[in-house]
Backbone bond lengths (Angstrom), bond angles and torsions (degrees), N, CA, C in turn:
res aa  C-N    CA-C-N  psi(-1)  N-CA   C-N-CA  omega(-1)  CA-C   N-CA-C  phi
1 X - - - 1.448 - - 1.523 109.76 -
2 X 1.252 122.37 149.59 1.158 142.53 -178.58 1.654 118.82 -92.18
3 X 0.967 110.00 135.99 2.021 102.34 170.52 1.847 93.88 -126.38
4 X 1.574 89.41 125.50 1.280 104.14 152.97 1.660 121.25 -136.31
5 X 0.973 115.77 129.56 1.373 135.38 172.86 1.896 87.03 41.69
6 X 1.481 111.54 62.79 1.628 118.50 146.28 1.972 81.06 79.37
7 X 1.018 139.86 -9.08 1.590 116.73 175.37 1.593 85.14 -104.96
8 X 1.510 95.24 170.67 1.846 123.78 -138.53 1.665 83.82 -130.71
9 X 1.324 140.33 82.24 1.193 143.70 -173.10 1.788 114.24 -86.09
10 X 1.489 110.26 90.65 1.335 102.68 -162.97 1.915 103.19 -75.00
11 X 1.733 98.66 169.36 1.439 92.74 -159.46 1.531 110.74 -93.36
12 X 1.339 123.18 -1.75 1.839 133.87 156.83 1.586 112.46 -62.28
13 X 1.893 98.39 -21.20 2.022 78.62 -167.68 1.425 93.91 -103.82
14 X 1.862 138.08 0.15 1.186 110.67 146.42 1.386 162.66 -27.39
15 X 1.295 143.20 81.57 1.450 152.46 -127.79 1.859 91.23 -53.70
16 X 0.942 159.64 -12.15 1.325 150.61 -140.66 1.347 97.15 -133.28
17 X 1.438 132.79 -35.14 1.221 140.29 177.00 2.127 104.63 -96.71
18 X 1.019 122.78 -19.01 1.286 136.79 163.80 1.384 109.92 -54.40
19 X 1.971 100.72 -60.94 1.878 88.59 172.03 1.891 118.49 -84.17
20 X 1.220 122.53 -8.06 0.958 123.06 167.27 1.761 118.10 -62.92
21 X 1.265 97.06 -28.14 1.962 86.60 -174.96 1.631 83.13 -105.54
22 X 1.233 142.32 -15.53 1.195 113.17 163.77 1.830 120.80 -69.86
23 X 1.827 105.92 -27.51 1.735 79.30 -167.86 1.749 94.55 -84.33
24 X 1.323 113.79 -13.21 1.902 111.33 175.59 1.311 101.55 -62.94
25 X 1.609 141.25 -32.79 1.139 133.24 -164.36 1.826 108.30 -81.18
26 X 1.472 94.42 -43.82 1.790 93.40 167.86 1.359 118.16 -80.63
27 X 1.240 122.27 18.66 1.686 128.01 -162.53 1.693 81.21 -101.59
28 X 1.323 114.24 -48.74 1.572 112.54 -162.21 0.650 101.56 -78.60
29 X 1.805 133.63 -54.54 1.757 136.66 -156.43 1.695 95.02 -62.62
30 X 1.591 135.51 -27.87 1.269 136.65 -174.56 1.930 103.19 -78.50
31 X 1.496 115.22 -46.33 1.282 102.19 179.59 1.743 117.76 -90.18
32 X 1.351 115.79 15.89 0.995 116.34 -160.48 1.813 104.17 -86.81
33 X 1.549 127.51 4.17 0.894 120.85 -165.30 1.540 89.88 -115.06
34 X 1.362 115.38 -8.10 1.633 117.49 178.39 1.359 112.94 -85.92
35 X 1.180 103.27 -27.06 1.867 112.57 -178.74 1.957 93.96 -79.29
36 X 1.319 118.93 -43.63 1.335 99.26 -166.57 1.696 105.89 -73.69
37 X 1.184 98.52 13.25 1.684 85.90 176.27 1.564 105.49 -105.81
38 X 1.213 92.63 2.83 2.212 99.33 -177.71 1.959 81.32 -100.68
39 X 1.645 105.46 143.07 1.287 120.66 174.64 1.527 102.98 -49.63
40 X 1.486 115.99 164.66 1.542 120.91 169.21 1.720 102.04 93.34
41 X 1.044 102.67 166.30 1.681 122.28 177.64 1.531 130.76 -91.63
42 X 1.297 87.83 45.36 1.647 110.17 -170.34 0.991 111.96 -76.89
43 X 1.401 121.79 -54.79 1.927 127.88 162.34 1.944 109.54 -35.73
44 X 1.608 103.18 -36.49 1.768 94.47 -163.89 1.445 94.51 -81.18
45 X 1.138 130.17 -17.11 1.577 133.78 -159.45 1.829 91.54 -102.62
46 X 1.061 107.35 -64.67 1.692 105.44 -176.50 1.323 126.46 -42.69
47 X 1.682 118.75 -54.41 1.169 113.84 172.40 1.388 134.86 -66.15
48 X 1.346 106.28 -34.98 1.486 96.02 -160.19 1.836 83.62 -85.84
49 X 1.061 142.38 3.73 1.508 143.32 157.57 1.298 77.65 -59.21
50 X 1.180 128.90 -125.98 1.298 133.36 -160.72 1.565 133.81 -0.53
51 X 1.315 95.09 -66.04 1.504 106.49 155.08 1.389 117.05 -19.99
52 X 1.319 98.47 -84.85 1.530 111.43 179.12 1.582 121.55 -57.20
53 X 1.252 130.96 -27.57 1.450 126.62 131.05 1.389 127.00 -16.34
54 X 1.376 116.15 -55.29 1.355 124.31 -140.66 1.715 80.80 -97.46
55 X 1.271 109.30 -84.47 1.887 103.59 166.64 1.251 116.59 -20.15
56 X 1.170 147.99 -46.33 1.082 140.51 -166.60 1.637 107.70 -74.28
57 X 1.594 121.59 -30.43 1.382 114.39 -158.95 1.701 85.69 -115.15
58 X 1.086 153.01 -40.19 1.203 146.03 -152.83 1.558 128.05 -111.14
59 X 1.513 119.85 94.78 1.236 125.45 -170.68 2.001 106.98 -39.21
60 X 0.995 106.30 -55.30 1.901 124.57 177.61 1.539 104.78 -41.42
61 X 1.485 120.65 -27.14 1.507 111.22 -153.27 1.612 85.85 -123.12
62 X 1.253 128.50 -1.92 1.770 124.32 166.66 1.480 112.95 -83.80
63 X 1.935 92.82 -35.73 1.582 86.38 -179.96 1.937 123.09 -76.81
64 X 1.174 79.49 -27.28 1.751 95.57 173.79 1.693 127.16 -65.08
65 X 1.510 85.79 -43.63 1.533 95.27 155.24 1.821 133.29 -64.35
66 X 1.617 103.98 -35.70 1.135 108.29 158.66 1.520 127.87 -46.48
67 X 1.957 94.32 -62.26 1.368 88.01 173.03 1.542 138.41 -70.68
68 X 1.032 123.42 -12.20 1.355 149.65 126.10 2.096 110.78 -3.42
69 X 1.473 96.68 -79.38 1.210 107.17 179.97 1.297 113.00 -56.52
70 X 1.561 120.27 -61.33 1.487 118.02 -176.85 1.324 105.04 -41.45
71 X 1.448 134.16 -52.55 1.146 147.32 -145.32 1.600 108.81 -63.32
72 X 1.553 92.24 -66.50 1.470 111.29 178.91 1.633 107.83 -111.32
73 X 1.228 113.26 84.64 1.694 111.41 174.62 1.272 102.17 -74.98
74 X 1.020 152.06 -60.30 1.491 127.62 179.12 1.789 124.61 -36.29
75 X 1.418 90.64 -49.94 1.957 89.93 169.97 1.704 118.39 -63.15
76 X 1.777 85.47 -30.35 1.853 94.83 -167.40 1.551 103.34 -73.54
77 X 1.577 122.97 -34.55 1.392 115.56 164.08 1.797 125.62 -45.44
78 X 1.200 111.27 -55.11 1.323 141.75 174.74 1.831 108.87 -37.04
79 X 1.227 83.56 -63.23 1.506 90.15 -171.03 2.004 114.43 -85.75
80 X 1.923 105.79 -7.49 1.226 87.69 175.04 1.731 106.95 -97.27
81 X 1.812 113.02 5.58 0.978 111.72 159.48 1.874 144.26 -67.55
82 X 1.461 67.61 -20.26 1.657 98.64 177.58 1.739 118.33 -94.92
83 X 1.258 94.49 -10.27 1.687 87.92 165.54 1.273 93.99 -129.42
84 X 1.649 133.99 34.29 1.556 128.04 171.55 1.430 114.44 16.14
85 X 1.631 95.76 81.16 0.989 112.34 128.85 1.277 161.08 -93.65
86 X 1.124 130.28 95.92 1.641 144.50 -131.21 1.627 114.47 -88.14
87 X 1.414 96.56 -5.06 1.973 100.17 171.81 1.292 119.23 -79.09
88 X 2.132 102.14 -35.80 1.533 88.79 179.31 1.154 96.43 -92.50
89 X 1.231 145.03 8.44 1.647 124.86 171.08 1.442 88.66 -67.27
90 X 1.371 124.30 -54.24 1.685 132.31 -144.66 1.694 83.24 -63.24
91 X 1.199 116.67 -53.94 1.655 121.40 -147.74 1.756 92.54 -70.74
92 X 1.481 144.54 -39.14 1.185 155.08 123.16 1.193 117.57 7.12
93 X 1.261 102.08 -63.51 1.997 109.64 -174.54 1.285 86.71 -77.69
94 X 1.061 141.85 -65.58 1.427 143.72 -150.32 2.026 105.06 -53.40
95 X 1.359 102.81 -38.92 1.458 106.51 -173.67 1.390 109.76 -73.13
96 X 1.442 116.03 -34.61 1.617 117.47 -174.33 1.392 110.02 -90.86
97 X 1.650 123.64 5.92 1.186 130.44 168.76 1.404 109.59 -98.46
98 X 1.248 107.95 -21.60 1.552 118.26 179.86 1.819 107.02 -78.04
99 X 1.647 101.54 -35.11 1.712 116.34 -170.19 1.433 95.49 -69.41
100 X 1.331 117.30 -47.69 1.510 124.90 -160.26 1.746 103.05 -73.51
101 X 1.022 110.90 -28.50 1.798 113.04 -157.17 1.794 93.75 -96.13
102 X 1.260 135.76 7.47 1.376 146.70 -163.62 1.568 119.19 -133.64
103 X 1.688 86.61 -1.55 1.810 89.82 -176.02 1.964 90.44 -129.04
């Protein structure tokens, strides 16, 4: 990490490393349909790597993904299981603790 003038500049939100895990993140999600044709679980491991690449560096591809989720919550569950994401599990437990504590 970096210090400049008292802010804490982590080294993922650098603009130069921003497009680097974005074009590695579309580098995989593009070969990721070539690996699932080689035996083994390379497609389940490759993409959602990628995925999560691409989310991580690109404001355009969080919101899309959002809308994505609203859209299709069954896929949007699926796939935030697959890049563990642990808020909507948390936000999940939290609702059926809320359902349970009201009945």
């Amino acid at each position: 990490m970096n210090m400049r003038k008292g802010k804490v500049i982590s080294f993922k939100n650098r603009g130069g490393m921003r497009i680097a895990m974005l074009v590695s993140g579309i580098f995989l999600v593009l070969i990721s349909p070539i690996i699932g044709a080689i035996p083994g679980p390379g497609f389940i491991i490759v993409f959602p790597v990628g995925l999560a690449l691409i989310l991580k560096s690109s404001l355009t591809a969080k919101r899309l993904y959002a809308r994505f989720v609203h859209r299709f919550p069954r896929y949007g569950n699926w796939a935030n299981r697959l890049l563990r994401q642990r808020y909507r599990r948390k936000a999940k437990e939290a609702a059926k603790t809320d359902a349970s504590n009201t009945t």
